[in-house]
PDBQT receptor file of N, H, CA, C and O in Angstrom, charges set to zero:
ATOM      1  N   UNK A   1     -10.977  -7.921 -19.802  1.00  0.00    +0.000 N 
ATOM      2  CA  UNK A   1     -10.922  -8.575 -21.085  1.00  0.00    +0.000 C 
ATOM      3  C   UNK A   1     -10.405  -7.611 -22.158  1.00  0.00    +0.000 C 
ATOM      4  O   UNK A   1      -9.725  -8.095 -23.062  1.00  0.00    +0.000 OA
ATOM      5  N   UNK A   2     -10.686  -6.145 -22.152  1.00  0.00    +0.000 N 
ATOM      6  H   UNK A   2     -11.239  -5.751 -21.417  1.00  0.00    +0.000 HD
ATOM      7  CA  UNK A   2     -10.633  -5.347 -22.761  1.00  0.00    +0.000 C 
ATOM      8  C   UNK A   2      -9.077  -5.222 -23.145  1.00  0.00    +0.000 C 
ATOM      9  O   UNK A   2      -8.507  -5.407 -24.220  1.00  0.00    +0.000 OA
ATOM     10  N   UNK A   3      -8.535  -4.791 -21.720  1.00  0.00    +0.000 N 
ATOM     11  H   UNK A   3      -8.998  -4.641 -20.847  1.00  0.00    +0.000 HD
ATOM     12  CA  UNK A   3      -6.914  -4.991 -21.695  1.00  0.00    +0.000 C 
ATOM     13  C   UNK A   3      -6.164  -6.105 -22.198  1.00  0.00    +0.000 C 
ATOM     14  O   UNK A   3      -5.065  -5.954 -22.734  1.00  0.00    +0.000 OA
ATOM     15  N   UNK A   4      -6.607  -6.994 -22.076  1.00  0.00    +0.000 N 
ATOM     16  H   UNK A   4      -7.499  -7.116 -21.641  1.00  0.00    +0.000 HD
ATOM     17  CA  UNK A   4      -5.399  -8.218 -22.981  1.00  0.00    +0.000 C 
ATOM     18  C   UNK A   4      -6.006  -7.769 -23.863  1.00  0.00    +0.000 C 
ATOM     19  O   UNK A   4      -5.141  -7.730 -24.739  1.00  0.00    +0.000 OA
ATOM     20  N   UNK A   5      -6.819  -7.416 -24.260  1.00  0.00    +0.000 N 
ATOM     21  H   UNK A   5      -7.521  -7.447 -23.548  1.00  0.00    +0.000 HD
ATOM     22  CA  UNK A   5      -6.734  -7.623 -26.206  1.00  0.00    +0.000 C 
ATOM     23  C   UNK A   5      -5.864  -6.444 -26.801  1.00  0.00    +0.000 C 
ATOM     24  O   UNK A   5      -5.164  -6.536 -27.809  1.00  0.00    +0.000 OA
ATOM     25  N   UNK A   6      -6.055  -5.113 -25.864  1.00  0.00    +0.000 N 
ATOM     26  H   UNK A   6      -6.624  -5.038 -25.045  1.00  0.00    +0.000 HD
ATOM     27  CA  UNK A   6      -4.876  -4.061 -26.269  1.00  0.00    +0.000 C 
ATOM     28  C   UNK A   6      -3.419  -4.517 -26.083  1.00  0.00    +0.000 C 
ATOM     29  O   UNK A   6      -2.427  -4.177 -26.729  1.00  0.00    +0.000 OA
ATOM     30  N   UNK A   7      -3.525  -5.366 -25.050  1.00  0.00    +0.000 N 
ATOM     31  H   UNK A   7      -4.331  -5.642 -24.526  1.00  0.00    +0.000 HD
ATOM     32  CA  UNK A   7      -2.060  -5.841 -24.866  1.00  0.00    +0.000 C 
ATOM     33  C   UNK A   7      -1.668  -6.799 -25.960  1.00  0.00    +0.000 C 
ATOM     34  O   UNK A   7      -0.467  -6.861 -26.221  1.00  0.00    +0.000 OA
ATOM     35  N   UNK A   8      -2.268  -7.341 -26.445  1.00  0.00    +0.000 N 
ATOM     36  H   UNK A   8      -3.244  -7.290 -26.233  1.00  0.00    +0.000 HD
ATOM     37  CA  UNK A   8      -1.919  -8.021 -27.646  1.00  0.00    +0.000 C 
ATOM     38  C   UNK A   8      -1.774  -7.686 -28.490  1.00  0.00    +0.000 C 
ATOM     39  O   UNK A   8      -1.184  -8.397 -29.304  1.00  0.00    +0.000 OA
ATOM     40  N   UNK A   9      -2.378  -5.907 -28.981  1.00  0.00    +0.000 N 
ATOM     41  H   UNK A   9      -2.857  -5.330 -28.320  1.00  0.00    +0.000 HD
ATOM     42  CA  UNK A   9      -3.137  -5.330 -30.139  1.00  0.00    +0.000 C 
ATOM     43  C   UNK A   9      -1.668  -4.882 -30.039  1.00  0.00    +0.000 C 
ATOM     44  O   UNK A   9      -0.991  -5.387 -30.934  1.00  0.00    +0.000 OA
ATOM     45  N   UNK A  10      -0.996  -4.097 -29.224  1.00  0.00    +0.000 N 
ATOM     46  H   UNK A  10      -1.546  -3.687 -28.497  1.00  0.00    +0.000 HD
ATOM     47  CA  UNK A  10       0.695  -3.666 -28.926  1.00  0.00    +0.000 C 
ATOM     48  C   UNK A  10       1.469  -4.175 -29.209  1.00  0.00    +0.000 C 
ATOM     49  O   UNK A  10       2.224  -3.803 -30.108  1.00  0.00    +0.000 OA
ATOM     50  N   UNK A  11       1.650  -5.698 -28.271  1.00  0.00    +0.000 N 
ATOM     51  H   UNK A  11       1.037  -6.000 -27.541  1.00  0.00    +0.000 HD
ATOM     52  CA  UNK A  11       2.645  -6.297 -28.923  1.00  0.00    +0.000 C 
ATOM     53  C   UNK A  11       2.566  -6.499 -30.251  1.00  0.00    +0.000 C 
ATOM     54  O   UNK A  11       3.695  -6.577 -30.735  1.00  0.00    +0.000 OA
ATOM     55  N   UNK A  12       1.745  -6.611 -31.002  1.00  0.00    +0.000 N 
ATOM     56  H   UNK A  12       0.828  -6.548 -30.609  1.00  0.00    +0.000 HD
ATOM     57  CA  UNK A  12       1.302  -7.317 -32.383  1.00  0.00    +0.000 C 
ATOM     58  C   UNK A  12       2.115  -6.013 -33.524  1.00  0.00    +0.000 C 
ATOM     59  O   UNK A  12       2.929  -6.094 -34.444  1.00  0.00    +0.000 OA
ATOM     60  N   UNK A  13       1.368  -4.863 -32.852  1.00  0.00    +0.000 N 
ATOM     61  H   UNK A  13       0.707  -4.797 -32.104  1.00  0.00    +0.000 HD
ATOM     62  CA  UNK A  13       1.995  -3.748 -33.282  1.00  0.00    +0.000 C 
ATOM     63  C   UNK A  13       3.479  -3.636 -33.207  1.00  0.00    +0.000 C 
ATOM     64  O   UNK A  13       4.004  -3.758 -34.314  1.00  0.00    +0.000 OA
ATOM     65  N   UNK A  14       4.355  -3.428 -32.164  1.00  0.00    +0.000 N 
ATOM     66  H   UNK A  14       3.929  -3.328 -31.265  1.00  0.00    +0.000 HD
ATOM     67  CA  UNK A  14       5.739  -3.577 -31.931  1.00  0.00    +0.000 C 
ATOM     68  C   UNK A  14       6.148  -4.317 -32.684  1.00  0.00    +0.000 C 
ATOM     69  O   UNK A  14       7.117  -3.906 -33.324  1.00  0.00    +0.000 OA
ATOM     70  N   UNK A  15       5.716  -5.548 -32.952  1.00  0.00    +0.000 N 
ATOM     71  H   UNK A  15       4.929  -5.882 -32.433  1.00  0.00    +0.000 HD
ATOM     72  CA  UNK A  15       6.673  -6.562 -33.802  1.00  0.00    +0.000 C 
ATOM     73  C   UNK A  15       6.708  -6.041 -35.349  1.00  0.00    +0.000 C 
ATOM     74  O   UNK A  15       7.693  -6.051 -36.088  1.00  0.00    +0.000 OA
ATOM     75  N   UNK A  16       5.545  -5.637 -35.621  1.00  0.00    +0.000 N 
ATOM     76  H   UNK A  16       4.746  -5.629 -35.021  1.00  0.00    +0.000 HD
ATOM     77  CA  UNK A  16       5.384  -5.828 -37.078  1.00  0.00    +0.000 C 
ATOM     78  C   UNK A  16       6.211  -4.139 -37.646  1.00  0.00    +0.000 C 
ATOM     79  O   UNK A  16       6.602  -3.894 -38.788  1.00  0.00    +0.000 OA
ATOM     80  N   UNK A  17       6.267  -3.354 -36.619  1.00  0.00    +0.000 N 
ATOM     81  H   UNK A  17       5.950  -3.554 -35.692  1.00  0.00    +0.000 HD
ATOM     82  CA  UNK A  17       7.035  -2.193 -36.841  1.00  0.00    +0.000 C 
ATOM     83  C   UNK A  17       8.674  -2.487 -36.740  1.00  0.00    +0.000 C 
ATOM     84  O   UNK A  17       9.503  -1.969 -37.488  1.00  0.00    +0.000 OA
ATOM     85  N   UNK A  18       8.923  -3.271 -35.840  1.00  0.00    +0.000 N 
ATOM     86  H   UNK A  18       8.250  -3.692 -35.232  1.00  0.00    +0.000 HD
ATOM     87  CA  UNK A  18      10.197  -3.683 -36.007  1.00  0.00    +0.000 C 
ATOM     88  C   UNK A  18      10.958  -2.707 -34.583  1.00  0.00    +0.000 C 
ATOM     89  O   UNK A  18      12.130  -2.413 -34.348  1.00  0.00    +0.000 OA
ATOM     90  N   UNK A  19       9.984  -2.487 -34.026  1.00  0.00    +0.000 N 
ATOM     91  H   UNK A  19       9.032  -2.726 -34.216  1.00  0.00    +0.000 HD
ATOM     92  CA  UNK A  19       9.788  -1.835 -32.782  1.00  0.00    +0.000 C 
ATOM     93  C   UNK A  19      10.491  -2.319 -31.588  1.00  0.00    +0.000 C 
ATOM     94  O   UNK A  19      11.207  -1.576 -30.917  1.00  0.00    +0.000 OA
ATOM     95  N   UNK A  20      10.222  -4.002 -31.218  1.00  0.00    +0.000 N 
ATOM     96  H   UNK A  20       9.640  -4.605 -31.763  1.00  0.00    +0.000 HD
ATOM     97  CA  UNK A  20      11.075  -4.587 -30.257  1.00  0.00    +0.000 C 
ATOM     98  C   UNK A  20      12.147  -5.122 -30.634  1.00  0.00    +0.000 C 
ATOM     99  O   UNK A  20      12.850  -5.463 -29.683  1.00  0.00    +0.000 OA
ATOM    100  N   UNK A  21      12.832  -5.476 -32.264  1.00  0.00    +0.000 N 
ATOM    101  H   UNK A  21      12.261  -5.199 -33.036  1.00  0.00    +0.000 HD
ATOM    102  CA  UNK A  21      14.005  -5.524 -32.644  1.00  0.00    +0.000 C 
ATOM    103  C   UNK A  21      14.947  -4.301 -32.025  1.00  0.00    +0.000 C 
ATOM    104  O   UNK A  21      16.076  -4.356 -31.539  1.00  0.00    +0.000 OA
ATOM    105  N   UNK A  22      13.997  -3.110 -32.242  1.00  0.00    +0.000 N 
ATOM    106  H   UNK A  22      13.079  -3.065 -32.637  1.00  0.00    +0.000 HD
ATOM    107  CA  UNK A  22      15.129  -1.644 -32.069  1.00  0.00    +0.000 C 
ATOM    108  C   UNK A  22      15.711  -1.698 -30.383  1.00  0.00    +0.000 C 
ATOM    109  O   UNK A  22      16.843  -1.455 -29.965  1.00  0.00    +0.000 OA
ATOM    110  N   UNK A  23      14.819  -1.995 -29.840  1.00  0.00    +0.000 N 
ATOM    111  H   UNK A  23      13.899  -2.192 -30.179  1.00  0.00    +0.000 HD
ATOM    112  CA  UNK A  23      14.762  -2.117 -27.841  1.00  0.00    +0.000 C 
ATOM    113  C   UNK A  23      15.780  -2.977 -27.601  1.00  0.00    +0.000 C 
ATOM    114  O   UNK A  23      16.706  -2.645 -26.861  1.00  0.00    +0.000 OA
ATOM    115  N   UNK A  24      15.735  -4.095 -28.154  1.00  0.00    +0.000 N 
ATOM    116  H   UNK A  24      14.983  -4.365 -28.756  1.00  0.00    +0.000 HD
ATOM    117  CA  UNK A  24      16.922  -5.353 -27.984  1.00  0.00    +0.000 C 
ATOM    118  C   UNK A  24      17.881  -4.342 -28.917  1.00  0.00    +0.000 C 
ATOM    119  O   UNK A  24      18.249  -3.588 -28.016  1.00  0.00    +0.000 OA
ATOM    120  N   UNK A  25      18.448  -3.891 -29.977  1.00  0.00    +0.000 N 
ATOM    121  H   UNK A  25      18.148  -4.503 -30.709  1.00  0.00    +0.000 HD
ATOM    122  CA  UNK A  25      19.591  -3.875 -30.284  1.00  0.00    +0.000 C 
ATOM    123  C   UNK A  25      20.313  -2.659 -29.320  1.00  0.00    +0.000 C 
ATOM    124  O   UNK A  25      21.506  -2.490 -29.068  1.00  0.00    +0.000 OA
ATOM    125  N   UNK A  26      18.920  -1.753 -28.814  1.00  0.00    +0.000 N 
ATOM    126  H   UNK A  26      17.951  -1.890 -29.020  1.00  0.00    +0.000 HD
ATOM    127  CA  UNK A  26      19.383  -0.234 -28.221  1.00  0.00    +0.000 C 
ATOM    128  C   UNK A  26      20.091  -0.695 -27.031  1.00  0.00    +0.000 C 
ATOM    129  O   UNK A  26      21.010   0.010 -26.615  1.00  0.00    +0.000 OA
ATOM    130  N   UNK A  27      19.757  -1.929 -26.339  1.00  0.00    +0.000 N 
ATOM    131  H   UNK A  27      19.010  -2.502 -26.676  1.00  0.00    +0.000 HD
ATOM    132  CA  UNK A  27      19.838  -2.914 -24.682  1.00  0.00    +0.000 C 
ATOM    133  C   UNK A  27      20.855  -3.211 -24.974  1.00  0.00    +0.000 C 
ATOM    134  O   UNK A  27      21.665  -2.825 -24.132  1.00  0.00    +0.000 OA
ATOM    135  N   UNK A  28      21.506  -3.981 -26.164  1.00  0.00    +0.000 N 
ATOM    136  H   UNK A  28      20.848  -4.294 -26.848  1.00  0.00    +0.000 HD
ATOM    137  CA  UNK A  28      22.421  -4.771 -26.329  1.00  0.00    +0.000 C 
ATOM    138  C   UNK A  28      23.743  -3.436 -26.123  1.00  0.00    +0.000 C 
ATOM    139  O   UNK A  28      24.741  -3.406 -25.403  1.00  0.00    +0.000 OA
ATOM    140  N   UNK A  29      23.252  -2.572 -26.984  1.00  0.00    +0.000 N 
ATOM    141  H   UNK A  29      22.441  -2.597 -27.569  1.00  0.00    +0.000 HD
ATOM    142  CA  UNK A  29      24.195  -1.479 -27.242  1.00  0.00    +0.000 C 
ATOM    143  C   UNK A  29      24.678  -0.431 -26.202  1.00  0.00    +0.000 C 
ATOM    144  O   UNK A  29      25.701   0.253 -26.233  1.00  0.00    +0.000 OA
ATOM    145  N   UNK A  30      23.229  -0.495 -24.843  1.00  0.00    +0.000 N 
ATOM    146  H   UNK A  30      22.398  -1.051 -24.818  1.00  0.00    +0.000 HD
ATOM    147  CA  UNK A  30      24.034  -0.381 -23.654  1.00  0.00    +0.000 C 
ATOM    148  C   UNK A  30      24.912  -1.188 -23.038  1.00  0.00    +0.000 C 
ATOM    149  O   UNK A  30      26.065  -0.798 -22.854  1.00  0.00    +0.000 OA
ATOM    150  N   UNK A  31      24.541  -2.292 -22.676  1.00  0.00    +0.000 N 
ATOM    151  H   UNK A  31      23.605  -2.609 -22.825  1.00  0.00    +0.000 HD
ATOM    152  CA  UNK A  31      24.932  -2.952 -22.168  1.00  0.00    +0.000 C 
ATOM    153  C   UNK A  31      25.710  -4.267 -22.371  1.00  0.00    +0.000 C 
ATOM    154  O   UNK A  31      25.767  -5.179 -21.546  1.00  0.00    +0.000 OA
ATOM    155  N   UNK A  32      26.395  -4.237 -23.773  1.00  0.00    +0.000 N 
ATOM    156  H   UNK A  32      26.348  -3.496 -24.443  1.00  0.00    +0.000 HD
ATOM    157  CA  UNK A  32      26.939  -5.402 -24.915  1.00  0.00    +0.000 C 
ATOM    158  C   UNK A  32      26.356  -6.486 -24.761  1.00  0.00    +0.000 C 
ATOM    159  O   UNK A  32      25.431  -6.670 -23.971  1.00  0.00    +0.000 OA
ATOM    160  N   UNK A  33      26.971  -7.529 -25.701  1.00  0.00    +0.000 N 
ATOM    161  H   UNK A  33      27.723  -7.379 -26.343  1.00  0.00    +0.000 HD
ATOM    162  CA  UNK A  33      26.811  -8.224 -25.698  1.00  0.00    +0.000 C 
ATOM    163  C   UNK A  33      27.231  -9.339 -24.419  1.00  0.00    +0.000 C 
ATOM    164  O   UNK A  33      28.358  -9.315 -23.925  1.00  0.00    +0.000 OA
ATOM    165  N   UNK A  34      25.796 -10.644 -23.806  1.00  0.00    +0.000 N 
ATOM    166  H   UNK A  34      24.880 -10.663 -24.207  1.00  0.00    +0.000 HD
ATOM    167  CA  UNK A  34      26.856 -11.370 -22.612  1.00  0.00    +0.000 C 
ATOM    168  C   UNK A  34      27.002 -12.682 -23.314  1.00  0.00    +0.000 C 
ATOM    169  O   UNK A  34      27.984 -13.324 -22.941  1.00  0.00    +0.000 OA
ATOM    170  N   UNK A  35      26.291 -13.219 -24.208  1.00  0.00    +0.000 N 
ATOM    171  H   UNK A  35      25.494 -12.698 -24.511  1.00  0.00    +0.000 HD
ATOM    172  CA  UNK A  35      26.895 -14.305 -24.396  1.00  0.00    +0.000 C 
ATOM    173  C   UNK A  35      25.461 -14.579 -25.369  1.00  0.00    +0.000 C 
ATOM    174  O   UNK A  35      24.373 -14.101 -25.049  1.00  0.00    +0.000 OA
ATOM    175  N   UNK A  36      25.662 -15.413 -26.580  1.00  0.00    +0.000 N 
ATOM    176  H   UNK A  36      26.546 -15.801 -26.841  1.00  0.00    +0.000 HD
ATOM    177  CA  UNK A  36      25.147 -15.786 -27.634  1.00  0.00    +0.000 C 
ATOM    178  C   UNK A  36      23.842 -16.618 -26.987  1.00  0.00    +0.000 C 
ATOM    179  O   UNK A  36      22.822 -16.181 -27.520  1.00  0.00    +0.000 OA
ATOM    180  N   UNK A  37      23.569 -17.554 -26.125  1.00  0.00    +0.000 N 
ATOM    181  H   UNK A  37      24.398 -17.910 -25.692  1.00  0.00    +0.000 HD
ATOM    182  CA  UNK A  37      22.931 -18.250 -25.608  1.00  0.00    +0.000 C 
ATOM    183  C   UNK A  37      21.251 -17.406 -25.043  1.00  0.00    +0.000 C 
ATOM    184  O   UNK A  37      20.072 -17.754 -25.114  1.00  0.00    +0.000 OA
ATOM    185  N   UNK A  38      22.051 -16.040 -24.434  1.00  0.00    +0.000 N 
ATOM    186  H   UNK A  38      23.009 -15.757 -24.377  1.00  0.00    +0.000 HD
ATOM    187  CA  UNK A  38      20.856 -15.355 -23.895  1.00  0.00    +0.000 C 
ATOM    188  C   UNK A  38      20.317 -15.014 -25.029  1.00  0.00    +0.000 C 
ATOM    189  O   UNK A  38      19.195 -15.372 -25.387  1.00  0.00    +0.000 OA
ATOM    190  N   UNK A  39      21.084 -14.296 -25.672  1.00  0.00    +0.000 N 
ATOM    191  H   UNK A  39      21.995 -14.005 -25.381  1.00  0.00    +0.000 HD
ATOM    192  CA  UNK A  39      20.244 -13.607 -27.018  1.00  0.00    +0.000 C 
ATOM    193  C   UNK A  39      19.306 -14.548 -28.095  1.00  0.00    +0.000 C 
ATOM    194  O   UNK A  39      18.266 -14.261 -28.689  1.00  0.00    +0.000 OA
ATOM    195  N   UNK A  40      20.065 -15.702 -28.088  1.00  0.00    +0.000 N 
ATOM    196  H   UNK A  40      20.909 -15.935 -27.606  1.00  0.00    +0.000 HD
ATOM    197  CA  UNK A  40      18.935 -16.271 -29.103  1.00  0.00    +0.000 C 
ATOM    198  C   UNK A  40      17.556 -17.137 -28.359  1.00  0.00    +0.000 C 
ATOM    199  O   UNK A  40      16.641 -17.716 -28.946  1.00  0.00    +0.000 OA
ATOM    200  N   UNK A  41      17.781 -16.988 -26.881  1.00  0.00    +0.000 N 
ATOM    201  H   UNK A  41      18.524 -16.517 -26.404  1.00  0.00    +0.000 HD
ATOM    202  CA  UNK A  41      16.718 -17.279 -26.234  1.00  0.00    +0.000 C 
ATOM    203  C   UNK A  41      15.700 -16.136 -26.321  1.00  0.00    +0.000 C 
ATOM    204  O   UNK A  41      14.480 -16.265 -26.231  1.00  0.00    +0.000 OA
ATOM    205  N   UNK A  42      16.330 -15.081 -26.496  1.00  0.00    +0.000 N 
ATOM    206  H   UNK A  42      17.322 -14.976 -26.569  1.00  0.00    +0.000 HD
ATOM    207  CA  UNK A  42      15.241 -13.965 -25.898  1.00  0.00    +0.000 C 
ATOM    208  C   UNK A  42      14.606 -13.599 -27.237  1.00  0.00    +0.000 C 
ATOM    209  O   UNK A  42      13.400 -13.360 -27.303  1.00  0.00    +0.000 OA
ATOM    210  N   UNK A  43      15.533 -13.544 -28.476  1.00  0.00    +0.000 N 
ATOM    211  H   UNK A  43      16.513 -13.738 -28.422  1.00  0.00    +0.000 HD
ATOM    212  CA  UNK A  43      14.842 -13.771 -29.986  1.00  0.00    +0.000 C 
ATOM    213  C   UNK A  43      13.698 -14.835 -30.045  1.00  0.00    +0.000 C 
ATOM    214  O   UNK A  43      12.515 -14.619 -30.307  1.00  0.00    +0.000 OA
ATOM    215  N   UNK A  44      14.452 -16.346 -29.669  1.00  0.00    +0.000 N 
ATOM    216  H   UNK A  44      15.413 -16.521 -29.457  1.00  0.00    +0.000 HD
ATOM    217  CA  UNK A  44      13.634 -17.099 -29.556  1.00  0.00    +0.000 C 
ATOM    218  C   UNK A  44      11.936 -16.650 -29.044  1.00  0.00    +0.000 C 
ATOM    219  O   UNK A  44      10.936 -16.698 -29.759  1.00  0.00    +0.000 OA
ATOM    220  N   UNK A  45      12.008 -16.254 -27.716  1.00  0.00    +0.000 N 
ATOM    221  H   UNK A  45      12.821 -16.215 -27.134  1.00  0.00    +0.000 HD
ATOM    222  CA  UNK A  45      10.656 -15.934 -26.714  1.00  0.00    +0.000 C 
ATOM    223  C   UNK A  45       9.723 -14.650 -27.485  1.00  0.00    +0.000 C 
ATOM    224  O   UNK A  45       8.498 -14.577 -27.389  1.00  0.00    +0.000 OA
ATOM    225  N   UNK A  46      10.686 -13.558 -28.349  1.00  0.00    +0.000 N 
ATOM    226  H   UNK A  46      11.681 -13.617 -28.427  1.00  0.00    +0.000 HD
ATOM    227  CA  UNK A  46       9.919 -12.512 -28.991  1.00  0.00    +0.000 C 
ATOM    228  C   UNK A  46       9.125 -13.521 -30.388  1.00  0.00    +0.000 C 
ATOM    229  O   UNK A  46       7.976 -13.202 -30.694  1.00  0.00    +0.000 OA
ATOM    230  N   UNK A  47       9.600 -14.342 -30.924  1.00  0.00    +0.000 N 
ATOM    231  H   UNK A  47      10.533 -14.601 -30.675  1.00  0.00    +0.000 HD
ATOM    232  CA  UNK A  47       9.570 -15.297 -31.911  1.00  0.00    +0.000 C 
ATOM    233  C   UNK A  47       8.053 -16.278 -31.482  1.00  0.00    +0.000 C 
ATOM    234  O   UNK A  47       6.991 -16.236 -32.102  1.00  0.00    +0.000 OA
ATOM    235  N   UNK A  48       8.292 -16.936 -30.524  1.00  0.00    +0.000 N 
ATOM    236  H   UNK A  48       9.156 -16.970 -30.020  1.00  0.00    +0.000 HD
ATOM    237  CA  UNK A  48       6.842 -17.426 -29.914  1.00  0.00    +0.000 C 
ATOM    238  C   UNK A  48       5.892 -16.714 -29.457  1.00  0.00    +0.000 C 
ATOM    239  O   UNK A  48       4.805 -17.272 -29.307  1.00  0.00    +0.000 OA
ATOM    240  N   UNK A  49       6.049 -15.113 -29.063  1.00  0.00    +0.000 N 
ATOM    241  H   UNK A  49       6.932 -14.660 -29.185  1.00  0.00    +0.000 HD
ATOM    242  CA  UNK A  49       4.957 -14.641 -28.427  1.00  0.00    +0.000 C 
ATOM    243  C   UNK A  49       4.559 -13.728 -29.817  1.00  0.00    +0.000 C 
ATOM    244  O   UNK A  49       3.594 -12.983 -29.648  1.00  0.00    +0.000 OA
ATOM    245  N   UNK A  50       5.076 -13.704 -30.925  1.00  0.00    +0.000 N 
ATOM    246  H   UNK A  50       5.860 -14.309 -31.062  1.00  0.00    +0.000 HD
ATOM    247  CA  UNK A  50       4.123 -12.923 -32.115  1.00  0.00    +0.000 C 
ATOM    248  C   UNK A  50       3.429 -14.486 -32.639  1.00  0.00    +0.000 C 
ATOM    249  O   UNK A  50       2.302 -14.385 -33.123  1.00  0.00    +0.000 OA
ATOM    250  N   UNK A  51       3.824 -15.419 -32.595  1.00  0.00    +0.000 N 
ATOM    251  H   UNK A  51       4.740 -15.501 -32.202  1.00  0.00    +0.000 HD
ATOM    252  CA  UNK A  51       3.199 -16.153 -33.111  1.00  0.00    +0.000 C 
ATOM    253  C   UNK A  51       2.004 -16.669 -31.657  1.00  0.00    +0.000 C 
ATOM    254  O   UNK A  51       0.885 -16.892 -32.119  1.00  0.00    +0.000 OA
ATOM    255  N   UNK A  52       2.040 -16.780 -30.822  1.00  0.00    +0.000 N 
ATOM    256  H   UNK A  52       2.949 -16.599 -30.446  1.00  0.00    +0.000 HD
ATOM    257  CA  UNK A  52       0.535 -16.832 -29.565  1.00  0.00    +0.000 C 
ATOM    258  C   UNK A  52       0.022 -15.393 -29.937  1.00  0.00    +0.000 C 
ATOM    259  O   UNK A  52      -1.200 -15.428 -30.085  1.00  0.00    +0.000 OA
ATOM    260  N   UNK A  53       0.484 -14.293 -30.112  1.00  0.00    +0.000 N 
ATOM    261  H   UNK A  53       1.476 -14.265 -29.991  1.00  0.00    +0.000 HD
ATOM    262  CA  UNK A  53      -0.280 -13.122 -29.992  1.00  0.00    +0.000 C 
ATOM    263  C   UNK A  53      -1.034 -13.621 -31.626  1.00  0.00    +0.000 C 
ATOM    264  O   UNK A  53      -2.209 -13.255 -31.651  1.00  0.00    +0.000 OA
ATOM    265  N   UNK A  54      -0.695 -14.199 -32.661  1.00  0.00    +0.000 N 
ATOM    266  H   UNK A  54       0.260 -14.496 -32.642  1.00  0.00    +0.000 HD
ATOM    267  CA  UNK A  54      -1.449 -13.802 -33.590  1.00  0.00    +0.000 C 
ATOM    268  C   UNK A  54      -2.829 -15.119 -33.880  1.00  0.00    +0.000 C 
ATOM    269  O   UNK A  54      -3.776 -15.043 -34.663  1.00  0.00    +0.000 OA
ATOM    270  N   UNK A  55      -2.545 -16.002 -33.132  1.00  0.00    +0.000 N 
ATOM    271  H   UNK A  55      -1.775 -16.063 -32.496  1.00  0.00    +0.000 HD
ATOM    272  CA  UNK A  55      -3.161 -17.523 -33.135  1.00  0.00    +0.000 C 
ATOM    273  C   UNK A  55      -4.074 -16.993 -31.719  1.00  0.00    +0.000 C 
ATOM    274  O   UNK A  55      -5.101 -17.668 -31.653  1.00  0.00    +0.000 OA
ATOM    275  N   UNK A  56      -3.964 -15.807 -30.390  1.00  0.00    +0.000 N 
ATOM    276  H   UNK A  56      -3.130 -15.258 -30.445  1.00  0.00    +0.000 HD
ATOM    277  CA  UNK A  56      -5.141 -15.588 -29.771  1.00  0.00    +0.000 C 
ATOM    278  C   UNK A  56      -5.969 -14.474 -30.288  1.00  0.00    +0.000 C 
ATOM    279  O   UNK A  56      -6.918 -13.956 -29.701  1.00  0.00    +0.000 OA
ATOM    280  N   UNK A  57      -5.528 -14.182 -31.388  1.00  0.00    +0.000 N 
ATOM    281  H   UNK A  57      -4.756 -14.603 -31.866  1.00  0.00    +0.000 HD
ATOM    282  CA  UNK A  57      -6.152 -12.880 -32.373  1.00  0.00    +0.000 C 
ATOM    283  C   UNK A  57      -7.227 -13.692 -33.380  1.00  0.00    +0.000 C 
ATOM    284  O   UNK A  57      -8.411 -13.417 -33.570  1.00  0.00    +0.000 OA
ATOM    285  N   UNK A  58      -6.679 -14.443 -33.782  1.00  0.00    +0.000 N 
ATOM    286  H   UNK A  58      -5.717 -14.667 -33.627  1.00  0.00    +0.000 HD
ATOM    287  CA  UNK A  58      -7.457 -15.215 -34.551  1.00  0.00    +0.000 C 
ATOM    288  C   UNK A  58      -8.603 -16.147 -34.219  1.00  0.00    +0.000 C 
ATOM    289  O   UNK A  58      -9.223 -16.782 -35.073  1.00  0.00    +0.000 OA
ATOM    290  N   UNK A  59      -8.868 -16.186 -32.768  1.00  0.00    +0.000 N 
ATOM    291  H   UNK A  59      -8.365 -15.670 -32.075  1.00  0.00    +0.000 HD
ATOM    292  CA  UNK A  59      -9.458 -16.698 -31.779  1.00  0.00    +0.000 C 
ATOM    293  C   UNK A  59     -10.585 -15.704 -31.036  1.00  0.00    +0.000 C 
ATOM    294  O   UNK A  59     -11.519 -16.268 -30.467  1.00  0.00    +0.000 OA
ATOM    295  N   UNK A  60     -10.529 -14.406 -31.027  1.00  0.00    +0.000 N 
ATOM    296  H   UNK A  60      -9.770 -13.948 -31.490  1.00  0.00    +0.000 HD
ATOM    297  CA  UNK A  60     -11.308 -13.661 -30.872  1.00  0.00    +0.000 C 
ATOM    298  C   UNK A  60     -12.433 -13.177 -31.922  1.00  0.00    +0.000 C 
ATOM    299  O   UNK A  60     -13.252 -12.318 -31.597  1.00  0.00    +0.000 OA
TER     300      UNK A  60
């Protein structure tokens, strides 16, 4: 139980530092861009999981 809540306490952290923006642009910048579709899915998925990480925070 202990661990998801650090795992949440992280991600929660990463986002709000601007932390997993830097990872995606550093990824992109290896490896370019493949096509507009992936990227705004994967924005999308970072986008829903700060908002579940902060709605199971608020729940504890």
């Amino acid at each position: 139980m202990l661990t998801v809540t650090l795992f949440i306490l992280a991600a929660n952290l990463m986002n709000s530092g601007q932390i997993s923006q830097k990872l995606i642009n550093f990824s992109l910048a290896i490896v370019g861009r493949r096509n507009d579709f992936e990227i705004v899915t994967l924005e999308k998925a970072l986008q829903a999981q700060t908002v579940l990480n902060a709605k199971s925070l608020e729940n504890l």
